[in-house]
C-alpha positions in Angstrom: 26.4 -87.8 -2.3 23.1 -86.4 -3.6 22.1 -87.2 -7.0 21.6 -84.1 -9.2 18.0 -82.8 -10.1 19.5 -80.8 -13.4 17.7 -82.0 -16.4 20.3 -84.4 -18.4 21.1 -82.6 -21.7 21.5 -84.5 -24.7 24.9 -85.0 -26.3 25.3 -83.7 -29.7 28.9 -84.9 -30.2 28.3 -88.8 -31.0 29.1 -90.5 -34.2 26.3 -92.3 -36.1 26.5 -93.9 -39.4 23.8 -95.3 -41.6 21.4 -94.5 -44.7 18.7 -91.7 -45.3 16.3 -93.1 -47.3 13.9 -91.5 -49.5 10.8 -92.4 -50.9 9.0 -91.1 -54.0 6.0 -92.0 -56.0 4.3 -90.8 -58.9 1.0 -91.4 -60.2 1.4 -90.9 -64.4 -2.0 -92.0 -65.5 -5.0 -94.8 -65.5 -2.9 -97.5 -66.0 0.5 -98.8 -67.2 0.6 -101.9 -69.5 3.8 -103.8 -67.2 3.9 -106.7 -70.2 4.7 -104.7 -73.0 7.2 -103.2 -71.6 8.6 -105.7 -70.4 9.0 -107.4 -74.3 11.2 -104.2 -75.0 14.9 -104.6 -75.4 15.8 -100.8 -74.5 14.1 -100.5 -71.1 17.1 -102.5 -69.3 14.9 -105.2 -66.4 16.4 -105.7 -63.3 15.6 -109.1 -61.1 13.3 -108.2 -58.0 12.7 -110.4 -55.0 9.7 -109.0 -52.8 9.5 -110.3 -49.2 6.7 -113.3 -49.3 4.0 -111.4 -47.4 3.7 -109.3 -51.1 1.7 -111.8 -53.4 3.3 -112.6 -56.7 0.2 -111.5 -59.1 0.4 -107.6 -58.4 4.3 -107.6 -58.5 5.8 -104.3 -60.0 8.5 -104.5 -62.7 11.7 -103.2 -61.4 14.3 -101.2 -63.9 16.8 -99.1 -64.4 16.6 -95.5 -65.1 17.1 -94.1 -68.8 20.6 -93.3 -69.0 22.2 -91.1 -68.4 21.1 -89.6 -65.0 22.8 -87.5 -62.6 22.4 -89.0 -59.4 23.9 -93.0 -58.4 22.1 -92.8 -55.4 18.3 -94.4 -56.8 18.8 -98.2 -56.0 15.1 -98.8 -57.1 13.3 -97.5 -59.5 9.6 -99.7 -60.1 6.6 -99.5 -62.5 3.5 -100.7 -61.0 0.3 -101.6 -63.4 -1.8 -99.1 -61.7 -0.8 -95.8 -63.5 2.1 -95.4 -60.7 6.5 -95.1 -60.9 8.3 -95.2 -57.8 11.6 -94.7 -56.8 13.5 -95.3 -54.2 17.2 -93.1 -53.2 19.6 -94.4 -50.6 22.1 -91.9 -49.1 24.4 -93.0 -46.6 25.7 -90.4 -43.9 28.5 -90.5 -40.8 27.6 -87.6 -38.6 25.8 -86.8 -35.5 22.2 -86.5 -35.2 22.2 -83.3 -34.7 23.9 -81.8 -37.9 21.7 -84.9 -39.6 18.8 -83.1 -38.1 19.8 -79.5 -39.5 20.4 -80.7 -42.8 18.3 -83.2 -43.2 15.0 -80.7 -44.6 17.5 -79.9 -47.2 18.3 -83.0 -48.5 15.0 -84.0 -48.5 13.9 -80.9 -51.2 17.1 -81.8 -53.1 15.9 -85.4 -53.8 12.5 -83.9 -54.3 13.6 -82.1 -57.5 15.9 -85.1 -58.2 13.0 -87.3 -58.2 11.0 -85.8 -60.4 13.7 -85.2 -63.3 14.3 -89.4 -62.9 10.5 -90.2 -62.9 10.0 -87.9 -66.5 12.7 -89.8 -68.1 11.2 -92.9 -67.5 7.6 -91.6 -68.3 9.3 -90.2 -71.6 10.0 -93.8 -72.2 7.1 -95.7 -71.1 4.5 -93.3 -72.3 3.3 -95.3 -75.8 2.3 -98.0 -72.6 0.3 -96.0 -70.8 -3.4 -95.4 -71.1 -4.4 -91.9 -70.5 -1.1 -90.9 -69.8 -0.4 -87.6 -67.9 2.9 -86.6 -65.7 2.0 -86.0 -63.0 -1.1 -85.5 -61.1 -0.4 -86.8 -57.4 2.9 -87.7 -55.8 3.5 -88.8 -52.4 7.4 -88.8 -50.4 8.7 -90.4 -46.9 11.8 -90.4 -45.8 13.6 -93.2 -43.4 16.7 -92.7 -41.8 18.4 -95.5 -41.1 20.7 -95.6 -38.3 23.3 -98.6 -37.7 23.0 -99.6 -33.7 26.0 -99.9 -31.9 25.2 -102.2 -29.0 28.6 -101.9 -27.9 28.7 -98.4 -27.1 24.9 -97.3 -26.7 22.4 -98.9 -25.5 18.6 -98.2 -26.3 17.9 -96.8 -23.3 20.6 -94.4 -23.7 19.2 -93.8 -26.9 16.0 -92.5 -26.3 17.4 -90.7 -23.7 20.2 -89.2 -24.6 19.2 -88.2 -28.4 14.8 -88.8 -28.2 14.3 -85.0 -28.2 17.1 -84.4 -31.6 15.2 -87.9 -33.2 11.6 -86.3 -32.9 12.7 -82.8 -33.9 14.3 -84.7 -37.2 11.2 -86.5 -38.0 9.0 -83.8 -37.9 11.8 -81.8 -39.8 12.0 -79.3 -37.7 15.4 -77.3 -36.9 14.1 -75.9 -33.4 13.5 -78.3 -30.6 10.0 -79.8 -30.2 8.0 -79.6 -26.7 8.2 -81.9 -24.3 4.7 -83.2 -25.2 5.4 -83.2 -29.1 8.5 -85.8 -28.6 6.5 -87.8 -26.2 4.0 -88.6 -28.2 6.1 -89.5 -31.2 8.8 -91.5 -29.2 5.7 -93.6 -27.3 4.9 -95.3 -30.7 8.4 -97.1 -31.1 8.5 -100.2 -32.0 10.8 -102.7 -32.4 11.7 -106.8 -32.7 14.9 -107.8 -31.8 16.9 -106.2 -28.6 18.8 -103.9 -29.9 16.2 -102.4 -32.6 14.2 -99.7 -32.8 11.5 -97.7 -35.1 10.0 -94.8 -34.7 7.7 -94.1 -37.4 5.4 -90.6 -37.8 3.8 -89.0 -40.7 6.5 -87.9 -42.9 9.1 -89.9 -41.3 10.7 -92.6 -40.0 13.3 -93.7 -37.8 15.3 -96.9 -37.9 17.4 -98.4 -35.3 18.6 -101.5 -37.5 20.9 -103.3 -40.1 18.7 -105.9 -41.9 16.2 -103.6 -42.7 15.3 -104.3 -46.6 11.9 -106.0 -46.0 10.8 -102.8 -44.1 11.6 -100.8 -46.5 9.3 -102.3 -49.3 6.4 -102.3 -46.0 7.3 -98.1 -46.2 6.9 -98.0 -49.8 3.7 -100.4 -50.2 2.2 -97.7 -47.8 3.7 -94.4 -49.7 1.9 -96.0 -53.2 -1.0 -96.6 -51.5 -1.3 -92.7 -50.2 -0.4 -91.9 -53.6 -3.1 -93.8 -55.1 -5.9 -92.9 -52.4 -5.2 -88.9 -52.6 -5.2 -89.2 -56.4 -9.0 -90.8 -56.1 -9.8 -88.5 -53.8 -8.6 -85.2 -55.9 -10.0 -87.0 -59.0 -13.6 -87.3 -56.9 -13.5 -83.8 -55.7 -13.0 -82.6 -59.3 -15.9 -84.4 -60.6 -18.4 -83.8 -57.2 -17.3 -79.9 -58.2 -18.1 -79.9 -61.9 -21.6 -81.3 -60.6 -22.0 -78.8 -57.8 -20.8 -75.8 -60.3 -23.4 -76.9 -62.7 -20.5 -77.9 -65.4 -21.7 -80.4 -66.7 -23.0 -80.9 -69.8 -27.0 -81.5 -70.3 -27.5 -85.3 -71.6 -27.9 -85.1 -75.5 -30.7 -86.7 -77.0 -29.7 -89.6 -78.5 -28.8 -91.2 -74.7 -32.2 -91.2 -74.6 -32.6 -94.0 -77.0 -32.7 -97.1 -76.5 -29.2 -99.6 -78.0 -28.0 -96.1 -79.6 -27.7 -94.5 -76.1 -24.2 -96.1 -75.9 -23.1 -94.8 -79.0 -23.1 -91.2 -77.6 -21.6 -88.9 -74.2 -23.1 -90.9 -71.8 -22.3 -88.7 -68.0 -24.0 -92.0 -66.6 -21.6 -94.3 -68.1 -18.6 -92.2 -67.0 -19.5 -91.8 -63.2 -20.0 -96.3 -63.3 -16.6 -96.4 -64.9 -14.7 -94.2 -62.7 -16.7 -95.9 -59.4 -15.5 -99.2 -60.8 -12.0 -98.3 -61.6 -11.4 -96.9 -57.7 -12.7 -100.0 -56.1 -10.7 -102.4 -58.7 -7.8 -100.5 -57.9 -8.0 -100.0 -53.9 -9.1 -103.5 -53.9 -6.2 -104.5 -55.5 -4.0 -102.5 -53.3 -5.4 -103.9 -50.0 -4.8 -107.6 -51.1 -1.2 -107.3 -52.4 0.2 -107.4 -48.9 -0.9 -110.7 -46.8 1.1 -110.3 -43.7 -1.1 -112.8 -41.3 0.7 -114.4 -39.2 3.5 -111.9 -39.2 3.1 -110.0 -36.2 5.9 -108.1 -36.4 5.5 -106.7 -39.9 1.5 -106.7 -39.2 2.4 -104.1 -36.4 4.7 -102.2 -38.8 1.9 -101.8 -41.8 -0.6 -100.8 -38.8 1.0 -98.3 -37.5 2.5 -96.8 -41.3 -1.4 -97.1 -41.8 -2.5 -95.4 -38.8 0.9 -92.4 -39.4 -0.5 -92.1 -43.0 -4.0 -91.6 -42.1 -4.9 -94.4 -45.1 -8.3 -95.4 -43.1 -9.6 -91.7 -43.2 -8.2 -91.4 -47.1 -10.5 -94.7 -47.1 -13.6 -93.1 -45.8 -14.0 -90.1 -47.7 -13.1 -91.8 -50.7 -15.9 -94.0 -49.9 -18.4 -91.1 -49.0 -17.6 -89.7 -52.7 -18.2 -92.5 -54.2 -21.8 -92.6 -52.2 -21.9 -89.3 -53.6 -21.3 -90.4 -57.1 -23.6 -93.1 -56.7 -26.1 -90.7 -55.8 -25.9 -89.2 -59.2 -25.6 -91.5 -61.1 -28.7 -92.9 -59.8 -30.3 -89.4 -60.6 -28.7 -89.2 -64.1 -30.6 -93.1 -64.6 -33.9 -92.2 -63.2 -33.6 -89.3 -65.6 -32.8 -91.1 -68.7 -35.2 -93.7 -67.8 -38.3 -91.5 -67.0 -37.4 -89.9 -70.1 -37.6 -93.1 -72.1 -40.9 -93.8 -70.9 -42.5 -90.4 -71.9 -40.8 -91.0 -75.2 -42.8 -94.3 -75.9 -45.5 -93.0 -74.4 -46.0 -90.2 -77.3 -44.8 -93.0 -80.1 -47.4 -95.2 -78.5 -50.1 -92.1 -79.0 -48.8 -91.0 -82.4 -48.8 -94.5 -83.7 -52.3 -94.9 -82.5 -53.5 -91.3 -83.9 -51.8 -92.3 -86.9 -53.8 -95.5 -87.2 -56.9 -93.6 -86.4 -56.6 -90.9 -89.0 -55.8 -93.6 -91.2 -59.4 -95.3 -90.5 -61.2 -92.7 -90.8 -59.7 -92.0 -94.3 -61.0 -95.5 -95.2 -64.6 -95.1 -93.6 -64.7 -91.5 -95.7 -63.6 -92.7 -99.4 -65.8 -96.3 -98.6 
């Protein structure tokens, strides 16, 4: 019998079951002081066990949300000493993948608003700890649907083969089917560990074919924080680079030009040092929380959420601002500095006239 050549459709009748994650993170201003708030009795703690590839001295402080709330579907809600809240909502689904992938844009806005009431109330409450406090500038969202494999009945293979087109399609949120080329591409990054599991992870999304999946997730929301934190340096750098370009700023008053009383006044110098030193303090700090060496498997996970999130090219221009930044700040010194000079210079010649004028007097009554 000959074989067909029919392109195999894929079926949209099949039963999954599993958990649509969603991750959200908020960046509510310079810096959030974790110990404080940890000493009071009305912000309710909740115990928190990090996988041991996160290092114990950046570890966030997990608790609950300020009751009452509307939704019972947050299972974490975090603080983290960097200025950032982040929450974590777990909604678990029995459908096919394709009515997952029809609905699953919606959901995803619903949370969205969700998310944002939950993070105020706990901003409400924490804001006293909080230096420079602001709700919110940046925020940053993935989403990770979770699907339980069932090795009895489908096997990866039929997976990708069957449903790869309805997968991509729901990653990229889309409610028409994606080209050829388009799923390709974002099926031919999966990765996975042990037979049976499977991840597929893309820019806004991720897919996850596995049960014991909790250290994962806390890889997925390292990474979401650390977008957060990189596009809020960047928009904070772009602000300043354009009140220089637009000519905004301020002319330096005179007393910066004096010397030990320069301090005491605006100083455009000081500010550009202090926010180059805060971005490298804090990036620093979030590239060394994770040590994942020998780890291959979760080294290939945070690799490739780097690579989805575009984290290295966030890195770069951050790093070309602060060049930029450097730049002036380097101008603003050799201004202040020439300026110094010519100061004592015309003391110096005062002084010395003064002295002069003040000879002469003596020759003239002698």
């Amino acid at each position: 019998m000959q074989a067909s050549t029919e392109p195999r459709k894929e079926k949209t009748d099949h039963i999954f079951s599993g958990n649509i994650l969603i991750l959200w993170a908020y960046d509510v201003g310079e810096d959030i002081n974790v110990q404080k708030i940890e000493e009071i009795p009305e912000i309710v703690k909740v115990p928190l066990q990090l996988p041991k590839h996160f290092k114990q001295y950046n570890v966030p402080l997990a608790i609950e949300r300020p009751h009452p709330h509307a939704s019972s579907s947050c299972i974490s809600s975090k603080l983290h000493s960097f200025g950032a809240i982040s929450l974590i909502y777990k909604i678990p689904f029995r459908d096919t993948l394709e009515n997952l992938r029809v609905n699953c844009n919606q959901l995803a806005h619903k949370y969205q608003h969700q998310s944002a009431l939950d993070a105020k109330s706990i901003y409400k409450q924490i804001e006293p700890f909080i230096v420079q406090p602001k709700f919110f500038q940046t925020s940053a969202s993935y989403v990770i649907i979770q699907v339980d494999p069932q090795p009895n009945v489908l096997d990866l293979t039929q997976l990708q083969k069957e449903y790869g087109t309805t997968i991509a399609s729901t990653l990229r949120f889309e409610t028409e089917i994606l080209s050829e080329f388009q799923k390709n591409e974002i099926l031919d990054s999966a990765i996975g560990y042990f037979r049976g599991s499977l991840i597929v992870i893309d820019v806004d999304a991720a897919f996850v074919y596995e049960e014991d999946y909790d250290d994962i997730i806390d890889l997925f929301e390292f990474a979401n924080i650390q977008q957060l934190e990189l596009r809020f340096f960047d928009r904070l750098l772009d602000q300043q680079i354009n009140t220089i370009y637009e000519r905004k700023e301020t002319n330096l008053s005179w007393g910066a030009y004096l010397p030990f009383f320069g301090t005491f006044f605006s100083d455009p110098v000081g500010q550009l040092r202090k926010l180059k030193a805060d971005i490298s303090v804090i990036t620093e700090r979030l590239e060394s929380s994770i040590k994942i060496a020998g780890e291959p498997y979760y080294s290939e996970i945070h690799n490739l959420l780097a690579e989805k999130l575009d984290l290295k090219n966030w890195h770069d221009g951050i790093d070309r601002k602060l060049r930029i930044v450097e730049d002036v700040q380097t101008v603003f010194q050799q201004k202040i500095d020439t300026t110094r000079e010519d100061l004592f210079s015309v003391l110096i010649i005062i002084l010395i006239f003064v002295e002069l004028m003040f000879g002469i007097l003596s020759y003239l009554k002698g």
